[in-house]
TORVO-543752 format. One record per atom (N, C-alpha, C): chain; x, y, z; residue number from 1. Coordinates in nm, 3 decimals, always signed. Each point is the difference from the previous one (the first is absolute). Layout:
// residues N
 ch       X       Y       Z   i
  A       X       Y       Z NUM
...
END
This chain:
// residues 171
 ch       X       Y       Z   i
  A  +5.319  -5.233  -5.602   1
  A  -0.057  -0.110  -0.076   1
  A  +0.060  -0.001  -0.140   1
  A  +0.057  -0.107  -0.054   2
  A  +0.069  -0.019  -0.129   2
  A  -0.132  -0.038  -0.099   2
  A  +0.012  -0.012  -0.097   3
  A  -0.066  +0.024  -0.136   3
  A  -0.031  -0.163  -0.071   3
  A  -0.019  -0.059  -0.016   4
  A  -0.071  -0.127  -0.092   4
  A  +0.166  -0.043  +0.005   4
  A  -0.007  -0.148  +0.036   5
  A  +0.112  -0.075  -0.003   5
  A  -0.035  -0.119  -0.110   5
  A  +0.055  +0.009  -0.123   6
  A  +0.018  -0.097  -0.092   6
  A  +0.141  -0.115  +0.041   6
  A  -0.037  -0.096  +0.012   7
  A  +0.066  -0.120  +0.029   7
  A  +0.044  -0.087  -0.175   7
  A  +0.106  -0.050  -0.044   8
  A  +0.016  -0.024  -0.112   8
  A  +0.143  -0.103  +0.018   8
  A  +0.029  -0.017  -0.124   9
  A  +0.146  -0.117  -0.031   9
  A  +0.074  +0.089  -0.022   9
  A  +0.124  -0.019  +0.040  10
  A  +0.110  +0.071  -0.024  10
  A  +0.050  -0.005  -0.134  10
  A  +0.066  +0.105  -0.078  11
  A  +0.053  -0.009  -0.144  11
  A  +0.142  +0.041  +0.025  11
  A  +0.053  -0.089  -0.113  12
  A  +0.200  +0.033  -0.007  12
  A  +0.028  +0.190  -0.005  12
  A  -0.077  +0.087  -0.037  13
  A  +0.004  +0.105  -0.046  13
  A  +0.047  +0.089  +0.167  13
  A  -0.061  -0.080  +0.092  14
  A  +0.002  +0.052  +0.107  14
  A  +0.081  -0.051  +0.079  14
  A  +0.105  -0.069  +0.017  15
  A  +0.069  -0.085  +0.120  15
  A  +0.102  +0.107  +0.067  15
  A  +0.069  +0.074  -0.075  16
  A  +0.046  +0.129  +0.071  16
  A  -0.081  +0.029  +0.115  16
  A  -0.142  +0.113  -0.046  17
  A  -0.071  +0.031  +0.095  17
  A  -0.058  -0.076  +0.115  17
  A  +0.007  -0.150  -0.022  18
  A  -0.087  -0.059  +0.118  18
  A  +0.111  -0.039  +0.047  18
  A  +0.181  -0.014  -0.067  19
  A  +0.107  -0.025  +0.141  19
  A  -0.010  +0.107  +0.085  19
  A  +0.021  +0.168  -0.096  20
  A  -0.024  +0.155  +0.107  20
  A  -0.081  -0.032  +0.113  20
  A  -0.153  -0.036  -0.059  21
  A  -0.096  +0.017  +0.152  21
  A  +0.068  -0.063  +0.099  21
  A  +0.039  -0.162  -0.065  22
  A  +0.084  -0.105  +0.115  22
  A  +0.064  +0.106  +0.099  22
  A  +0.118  +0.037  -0.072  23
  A  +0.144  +0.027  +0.045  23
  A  -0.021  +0.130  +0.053  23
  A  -0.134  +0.090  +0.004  24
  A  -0.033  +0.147  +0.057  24
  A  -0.033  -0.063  +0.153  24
  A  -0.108  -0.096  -0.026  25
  A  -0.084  -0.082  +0.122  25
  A  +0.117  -0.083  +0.092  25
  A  +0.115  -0.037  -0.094  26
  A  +0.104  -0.075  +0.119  26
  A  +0.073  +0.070  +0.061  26
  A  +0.052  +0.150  -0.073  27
  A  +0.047  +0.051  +0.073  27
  A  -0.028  +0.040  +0.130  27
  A  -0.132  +0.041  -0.019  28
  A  -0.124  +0.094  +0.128  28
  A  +0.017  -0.123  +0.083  28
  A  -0.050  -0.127  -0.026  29
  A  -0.061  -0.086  +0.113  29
  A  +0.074  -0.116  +0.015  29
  A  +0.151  -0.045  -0.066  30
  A  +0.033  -0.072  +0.041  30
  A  +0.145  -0.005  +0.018  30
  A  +0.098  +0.072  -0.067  31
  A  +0.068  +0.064  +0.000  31
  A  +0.026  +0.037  +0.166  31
  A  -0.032  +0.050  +0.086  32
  A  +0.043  +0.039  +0.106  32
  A  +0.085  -0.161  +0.076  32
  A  -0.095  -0.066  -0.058  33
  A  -0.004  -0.129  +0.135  33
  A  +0.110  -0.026  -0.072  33
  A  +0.058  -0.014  -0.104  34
  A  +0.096  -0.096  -0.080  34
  A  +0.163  +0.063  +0.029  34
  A  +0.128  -0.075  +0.011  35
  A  +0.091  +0.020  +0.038  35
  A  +0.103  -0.016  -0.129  35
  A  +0.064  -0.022  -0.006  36
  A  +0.159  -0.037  -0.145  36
  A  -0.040  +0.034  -0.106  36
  A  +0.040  -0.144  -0.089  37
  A  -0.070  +0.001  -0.151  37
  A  -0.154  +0.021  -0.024  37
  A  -0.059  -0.077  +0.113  38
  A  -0.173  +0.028  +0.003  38
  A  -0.053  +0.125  -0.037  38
  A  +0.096  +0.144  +0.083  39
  A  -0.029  +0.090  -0.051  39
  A  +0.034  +0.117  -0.050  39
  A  +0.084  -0.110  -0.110  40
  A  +0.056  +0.135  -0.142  40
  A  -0.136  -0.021  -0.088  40
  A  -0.005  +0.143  -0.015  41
  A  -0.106  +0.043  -0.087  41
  A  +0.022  -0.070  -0.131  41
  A  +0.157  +0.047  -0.047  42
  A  +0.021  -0.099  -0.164  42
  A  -0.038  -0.118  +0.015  42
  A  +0.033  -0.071  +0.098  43
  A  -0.078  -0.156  +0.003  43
  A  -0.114  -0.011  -0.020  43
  A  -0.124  +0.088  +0.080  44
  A  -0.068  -0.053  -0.011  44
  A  -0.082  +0.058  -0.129  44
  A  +0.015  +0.096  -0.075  45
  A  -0.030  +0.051  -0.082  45
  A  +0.016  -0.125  -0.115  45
  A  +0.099  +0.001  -0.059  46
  A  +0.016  -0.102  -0.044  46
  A  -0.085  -0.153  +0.027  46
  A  +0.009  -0.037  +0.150  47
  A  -0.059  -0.140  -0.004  47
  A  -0.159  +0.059  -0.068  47
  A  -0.074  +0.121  +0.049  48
  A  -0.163  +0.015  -0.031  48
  A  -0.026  -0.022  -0.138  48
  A  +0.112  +0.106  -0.074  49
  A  +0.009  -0.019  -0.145  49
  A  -0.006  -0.125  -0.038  49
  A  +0.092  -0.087  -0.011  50
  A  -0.016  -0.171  -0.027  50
  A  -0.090  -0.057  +0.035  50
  A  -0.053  +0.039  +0.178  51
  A  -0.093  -0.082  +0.020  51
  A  -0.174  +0.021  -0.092  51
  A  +0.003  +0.084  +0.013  52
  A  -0.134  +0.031  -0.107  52
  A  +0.004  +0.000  -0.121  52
  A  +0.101  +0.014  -0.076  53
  A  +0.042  -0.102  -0.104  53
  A  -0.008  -0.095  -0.018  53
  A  +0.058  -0.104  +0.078  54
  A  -0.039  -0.176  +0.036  54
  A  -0.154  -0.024  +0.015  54
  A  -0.031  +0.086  +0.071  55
  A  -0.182  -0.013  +0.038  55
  A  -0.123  +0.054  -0.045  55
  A  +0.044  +0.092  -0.116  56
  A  -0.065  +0.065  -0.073  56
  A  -0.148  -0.067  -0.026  56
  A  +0.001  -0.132  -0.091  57
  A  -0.099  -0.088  +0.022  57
  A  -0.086  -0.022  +0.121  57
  A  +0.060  +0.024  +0.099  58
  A  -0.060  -0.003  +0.154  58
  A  -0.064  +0.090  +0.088  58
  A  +0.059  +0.140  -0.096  59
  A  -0.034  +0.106  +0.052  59
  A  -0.137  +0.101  +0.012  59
  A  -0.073  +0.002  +0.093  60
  A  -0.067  +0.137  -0.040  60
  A  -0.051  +0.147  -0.020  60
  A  -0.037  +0.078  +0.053  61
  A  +0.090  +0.082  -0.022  61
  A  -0.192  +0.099  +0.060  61
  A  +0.029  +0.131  +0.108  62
  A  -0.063  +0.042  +0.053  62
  A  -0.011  +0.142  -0.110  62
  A  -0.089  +0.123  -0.049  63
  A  -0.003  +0.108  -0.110  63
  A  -0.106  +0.081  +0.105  63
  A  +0.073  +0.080  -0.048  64
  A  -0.125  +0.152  +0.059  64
  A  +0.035  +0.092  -0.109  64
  A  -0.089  +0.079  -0.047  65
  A  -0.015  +0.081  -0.095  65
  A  +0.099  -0.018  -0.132  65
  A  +0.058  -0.153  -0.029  66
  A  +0.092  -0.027  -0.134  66
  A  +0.153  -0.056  +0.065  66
  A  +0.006  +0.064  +0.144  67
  A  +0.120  -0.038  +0.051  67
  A  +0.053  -0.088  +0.098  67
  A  +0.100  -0.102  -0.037  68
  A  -0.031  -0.123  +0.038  68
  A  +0.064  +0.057  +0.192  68
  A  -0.064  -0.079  +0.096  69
  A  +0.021  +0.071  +0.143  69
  A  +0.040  -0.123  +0.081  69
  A  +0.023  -0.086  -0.055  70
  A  +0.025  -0.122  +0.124  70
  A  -0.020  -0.145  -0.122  70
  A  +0.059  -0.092  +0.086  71
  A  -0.022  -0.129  -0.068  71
  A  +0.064  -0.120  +0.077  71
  A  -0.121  -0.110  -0.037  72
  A  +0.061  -0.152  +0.076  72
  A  +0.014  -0.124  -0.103  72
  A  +0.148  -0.084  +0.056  73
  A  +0.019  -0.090  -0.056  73
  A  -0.011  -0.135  +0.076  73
  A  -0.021  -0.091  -0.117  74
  A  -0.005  -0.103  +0.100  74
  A  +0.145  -0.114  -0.075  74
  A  +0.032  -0.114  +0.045  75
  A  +0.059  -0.075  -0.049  75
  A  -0.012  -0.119  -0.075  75
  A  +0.048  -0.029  -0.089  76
  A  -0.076  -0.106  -0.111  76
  A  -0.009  -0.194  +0.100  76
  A  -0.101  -0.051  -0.019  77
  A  +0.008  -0.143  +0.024  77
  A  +0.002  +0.016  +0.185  77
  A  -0.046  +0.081  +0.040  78
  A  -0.041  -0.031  +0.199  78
  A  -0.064  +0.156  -0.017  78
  A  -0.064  +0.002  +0.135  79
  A  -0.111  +0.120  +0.054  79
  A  +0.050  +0.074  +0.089  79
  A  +0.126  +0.048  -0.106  80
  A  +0.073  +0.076  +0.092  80
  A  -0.011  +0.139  -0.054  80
  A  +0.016  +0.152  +0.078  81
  A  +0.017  +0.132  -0.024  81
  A  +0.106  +0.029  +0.009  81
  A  +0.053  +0.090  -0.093  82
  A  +0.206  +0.016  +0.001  82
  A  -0.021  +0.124  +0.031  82
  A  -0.088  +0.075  -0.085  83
  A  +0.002  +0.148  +0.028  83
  A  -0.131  +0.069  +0.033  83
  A  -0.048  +0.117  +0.066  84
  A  -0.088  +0.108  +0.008  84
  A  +0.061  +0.138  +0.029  84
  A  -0.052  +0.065  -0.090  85
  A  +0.058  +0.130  +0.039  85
  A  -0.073  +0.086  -0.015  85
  A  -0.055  +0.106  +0.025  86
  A  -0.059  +0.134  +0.003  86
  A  +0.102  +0.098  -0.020  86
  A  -0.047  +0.105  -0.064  87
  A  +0.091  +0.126  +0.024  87
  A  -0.045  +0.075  +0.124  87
  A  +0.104  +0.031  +0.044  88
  A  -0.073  +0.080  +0.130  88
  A  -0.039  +0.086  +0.015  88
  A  -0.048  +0.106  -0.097  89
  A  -0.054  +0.122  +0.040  89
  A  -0.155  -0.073  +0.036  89
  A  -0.020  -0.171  -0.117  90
  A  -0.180  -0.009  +0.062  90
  A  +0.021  -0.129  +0.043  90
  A  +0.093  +0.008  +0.083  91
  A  -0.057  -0.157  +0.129  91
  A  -0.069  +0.066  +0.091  91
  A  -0.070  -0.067  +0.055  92
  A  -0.121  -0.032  +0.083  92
  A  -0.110  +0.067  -0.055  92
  A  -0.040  -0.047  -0.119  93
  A  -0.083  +0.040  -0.102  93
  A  -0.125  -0.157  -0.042  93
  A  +0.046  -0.081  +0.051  94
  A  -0.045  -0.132  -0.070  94
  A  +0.083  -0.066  -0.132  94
  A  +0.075  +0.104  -0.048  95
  A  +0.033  -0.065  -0.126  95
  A  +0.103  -0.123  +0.047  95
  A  +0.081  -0.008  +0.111  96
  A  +0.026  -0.181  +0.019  96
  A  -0.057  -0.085  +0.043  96
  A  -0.144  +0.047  +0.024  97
  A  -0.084  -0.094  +0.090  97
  A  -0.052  -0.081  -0.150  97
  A  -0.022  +0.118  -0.118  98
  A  -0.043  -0.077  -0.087  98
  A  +0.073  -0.037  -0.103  98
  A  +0.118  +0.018  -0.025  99
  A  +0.095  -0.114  -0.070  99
  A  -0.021  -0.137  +0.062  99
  A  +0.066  +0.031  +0.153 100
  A  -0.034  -0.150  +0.056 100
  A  -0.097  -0.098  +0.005 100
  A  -0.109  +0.068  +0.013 101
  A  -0.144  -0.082  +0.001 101
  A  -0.001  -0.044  -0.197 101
  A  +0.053  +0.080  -0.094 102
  A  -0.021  -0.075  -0.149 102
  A  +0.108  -0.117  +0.007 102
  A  +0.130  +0.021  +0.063 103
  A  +0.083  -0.124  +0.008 103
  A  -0.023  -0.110  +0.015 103
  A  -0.099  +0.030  +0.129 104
  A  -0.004  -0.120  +0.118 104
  A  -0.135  -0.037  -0.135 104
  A  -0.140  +0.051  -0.033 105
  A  -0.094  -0.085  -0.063 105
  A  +0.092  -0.031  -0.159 105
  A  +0.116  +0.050  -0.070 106
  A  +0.062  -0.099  -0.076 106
  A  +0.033  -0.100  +0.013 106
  A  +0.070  -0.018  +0.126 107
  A  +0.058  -0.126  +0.023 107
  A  -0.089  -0.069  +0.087 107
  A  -0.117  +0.053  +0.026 108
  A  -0.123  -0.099  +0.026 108
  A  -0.031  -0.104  -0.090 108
  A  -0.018  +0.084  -0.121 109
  A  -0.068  -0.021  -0.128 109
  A  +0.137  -0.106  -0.099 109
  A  +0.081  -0.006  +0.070 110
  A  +0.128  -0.102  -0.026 110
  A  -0.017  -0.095  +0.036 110
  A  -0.084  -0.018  +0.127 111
  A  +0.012  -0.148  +0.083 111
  A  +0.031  +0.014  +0.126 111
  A  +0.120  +0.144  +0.023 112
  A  +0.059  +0.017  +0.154 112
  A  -0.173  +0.016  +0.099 112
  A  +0.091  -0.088  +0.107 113
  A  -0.055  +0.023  +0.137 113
  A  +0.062  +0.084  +0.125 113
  A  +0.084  +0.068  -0.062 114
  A  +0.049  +0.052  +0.099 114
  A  +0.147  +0.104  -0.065 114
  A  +0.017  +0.063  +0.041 115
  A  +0.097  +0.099  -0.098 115
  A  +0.091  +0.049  +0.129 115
  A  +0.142  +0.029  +0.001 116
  A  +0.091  +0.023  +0.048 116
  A  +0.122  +0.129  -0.046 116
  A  +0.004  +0.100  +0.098 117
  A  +0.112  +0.121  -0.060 117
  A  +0.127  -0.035  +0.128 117
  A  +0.099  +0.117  -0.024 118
  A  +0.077  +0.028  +0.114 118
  A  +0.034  +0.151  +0.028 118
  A  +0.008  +0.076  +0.121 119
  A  +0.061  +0.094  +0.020 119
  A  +0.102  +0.012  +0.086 119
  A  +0.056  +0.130  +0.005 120
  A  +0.062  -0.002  +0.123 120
  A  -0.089  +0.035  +0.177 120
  A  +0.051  -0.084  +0.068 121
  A  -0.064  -0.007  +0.133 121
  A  +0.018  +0.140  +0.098 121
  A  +0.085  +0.067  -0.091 122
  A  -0.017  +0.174  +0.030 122
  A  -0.081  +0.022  +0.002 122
  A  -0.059  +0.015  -0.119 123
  A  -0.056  +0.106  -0.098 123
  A  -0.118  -0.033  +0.070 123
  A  -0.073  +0.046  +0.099 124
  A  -0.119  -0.040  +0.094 124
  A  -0.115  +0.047  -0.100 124
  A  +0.051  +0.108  -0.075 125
  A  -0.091  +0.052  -0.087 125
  A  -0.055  -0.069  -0.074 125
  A  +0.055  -0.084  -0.037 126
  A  -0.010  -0.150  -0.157 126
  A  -0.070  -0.113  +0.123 126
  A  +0.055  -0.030  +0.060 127
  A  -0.055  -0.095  +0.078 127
  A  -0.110  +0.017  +0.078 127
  A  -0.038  +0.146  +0.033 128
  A  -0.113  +0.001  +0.076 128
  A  -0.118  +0.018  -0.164 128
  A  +0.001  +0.056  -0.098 129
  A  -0.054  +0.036  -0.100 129
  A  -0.067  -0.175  -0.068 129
  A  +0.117  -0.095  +0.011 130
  A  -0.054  -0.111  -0.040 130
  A  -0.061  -0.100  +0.080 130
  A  +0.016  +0.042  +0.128 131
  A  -0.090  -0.112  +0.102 131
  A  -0.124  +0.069  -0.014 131
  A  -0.003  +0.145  -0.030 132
  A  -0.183  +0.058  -0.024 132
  A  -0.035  -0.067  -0.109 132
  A  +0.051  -0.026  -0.091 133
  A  -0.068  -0.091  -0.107 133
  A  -0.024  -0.152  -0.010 133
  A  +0.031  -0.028  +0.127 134
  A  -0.009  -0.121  +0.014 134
  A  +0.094  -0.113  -0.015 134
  A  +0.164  +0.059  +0.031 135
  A  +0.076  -0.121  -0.013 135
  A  +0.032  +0.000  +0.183 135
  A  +0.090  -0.099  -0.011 136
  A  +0.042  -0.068  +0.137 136
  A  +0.139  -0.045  -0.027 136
  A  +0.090  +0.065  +0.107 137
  A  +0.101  -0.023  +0.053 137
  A  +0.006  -0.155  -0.024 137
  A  +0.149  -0.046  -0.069 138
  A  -0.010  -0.152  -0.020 138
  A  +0.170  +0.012  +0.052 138
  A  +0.044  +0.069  -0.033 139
  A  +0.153  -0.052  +0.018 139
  A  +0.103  +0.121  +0.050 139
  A  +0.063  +0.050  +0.067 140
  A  +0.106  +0.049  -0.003 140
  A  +0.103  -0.044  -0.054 140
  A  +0.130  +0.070  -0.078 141
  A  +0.157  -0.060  -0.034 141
  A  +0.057  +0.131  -0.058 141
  A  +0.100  -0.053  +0.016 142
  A  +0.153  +0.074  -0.021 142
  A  +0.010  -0.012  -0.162 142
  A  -0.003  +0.163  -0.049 143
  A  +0.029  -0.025  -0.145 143
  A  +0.141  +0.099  -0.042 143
  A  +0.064  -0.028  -0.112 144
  A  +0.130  +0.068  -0.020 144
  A  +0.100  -0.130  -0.036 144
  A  +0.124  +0.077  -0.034 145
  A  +0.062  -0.098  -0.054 145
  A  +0.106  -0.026  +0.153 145
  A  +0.039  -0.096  -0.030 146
  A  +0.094  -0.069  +0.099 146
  A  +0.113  +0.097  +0.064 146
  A  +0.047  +0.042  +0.106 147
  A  +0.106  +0.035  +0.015 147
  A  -0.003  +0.156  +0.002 147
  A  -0.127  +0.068  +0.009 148
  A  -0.027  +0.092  -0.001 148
  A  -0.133  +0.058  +0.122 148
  A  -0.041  +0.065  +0.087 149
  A  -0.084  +0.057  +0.032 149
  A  -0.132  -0.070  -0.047 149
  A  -0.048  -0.105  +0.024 150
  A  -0.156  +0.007  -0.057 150
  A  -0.115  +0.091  +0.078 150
  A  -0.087  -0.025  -0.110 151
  A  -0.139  +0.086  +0.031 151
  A  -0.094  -0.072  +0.073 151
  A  -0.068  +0.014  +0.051 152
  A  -0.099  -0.115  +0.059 152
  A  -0.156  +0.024  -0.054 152
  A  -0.026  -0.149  -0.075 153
  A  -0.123  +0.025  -0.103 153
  A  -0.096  -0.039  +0.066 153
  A  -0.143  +0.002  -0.085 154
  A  -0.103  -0.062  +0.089 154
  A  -0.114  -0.052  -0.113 154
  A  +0.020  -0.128  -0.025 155
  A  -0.113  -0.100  -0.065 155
  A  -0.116  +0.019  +0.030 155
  A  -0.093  +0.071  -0.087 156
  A  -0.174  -0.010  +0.017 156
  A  -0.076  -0.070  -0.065 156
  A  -0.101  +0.015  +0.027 157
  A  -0.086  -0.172  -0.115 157
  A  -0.131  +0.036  +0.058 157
  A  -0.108  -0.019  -0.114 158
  A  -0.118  +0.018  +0.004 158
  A  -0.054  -0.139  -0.074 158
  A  -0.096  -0.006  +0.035 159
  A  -0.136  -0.100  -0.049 159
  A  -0.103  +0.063  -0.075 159
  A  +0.026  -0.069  -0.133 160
  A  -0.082  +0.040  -0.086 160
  A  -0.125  -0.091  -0.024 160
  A  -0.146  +0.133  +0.030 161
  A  -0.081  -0.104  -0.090 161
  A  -0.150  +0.053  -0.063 161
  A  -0.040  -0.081  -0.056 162
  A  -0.089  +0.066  -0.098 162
  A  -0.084  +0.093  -0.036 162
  A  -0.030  +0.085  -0.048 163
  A  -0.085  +0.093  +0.029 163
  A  -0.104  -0.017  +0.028 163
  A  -0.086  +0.054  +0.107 164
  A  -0.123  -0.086  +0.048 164
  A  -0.113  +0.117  -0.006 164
  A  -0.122  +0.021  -0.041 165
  A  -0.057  +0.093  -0.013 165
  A  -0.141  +0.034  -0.066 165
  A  -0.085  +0.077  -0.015 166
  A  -0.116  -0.023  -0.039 166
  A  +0.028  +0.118  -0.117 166
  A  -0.042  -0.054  -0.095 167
  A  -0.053  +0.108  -0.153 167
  A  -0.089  +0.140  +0.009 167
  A  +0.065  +0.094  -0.034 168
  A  -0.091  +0.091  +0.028 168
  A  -0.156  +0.042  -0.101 168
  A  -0.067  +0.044  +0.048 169
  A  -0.166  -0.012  -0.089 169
  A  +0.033  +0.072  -0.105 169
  A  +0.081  +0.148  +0.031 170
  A  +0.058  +0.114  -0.087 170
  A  +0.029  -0.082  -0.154 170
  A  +0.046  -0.092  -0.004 171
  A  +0.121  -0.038  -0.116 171
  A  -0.126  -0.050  -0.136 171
END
């Protein structure tokens, strides 16, 4: 059992550490499935770095005892998820069950009705992990660049909606 999970906004101070968790977590779990350029490590090291840079604003960011352990992004202007990552010594801990569930009621609280990620259609691990939370298989396709080996992805999509619930007497 892990220790009090503080959920928070991501700060510039940290984008190093939350590409590491990325790029520790891609290696372990996605990395196998990936073939060429997909999977040079310098690539993708690099893309995490930028990308959580770019999304910083978007980001939030999972803490156990001060240290940041995982984090999800979403993408600006649609209800889309670019990234989740855990470090893996504590996946299957809850801590992506509950990044995701603060995502999905942000972009509730945006207007979205419905929020959309992608993985790879490997990674049974990612895909079986997000149909328990309630998304649904929407699309299969071929991702990669042209002229090369593609990967074969898999479009999920959930329905978002309001929190529905009774007040507790406690409060």
């Amino acid at each position: 059992m892990i220790p009090d999970v503080i959920i928070r906004k991501a700060v510039a101070s940290e984008v190093e550490t939350l590409a590491d968790i990325g790029y520790v977590a891609w290696e372990r779990d996605l990395r196998p499935f990936l073939s060429g350029q997909a999977a040079s490590k310098e690539i993708e090291r690099r893309r995490l770095s930028h990308a959580v840079h770019d999304l910083l604003d978007r980001t939030i960011v999972a803490e156990v005892n001060g240290v940041a352990v995982g984090w999800c992004a979403r993408q600006r202007h649609r209800p889309y998820i670019s990234y989740l990552f855990v470090t893996p010594l504590l996946q299957n801990n809850g801590i992506g069950s509950l990044l995701l569930r603060r995502v999905e009621s942000m972009l509730e609280l945006e207007g979205a009705d419905r929020v959309q990620l992608d993985t790879l259609a490997d990674n049974v691990r990612a895909v079986s992990f997000y149909q328990h939370q309630g998304y649904q298989i929407m699309a299969l396709k071929r991702a990669g660049p042209p002229g090369r080996d593609p990967e074969t992805g898999v479009r999920l999509e959930k329905r978002l909606a309001p929190f529905r619930g009774r007040v507790s007497d406690t409060e």
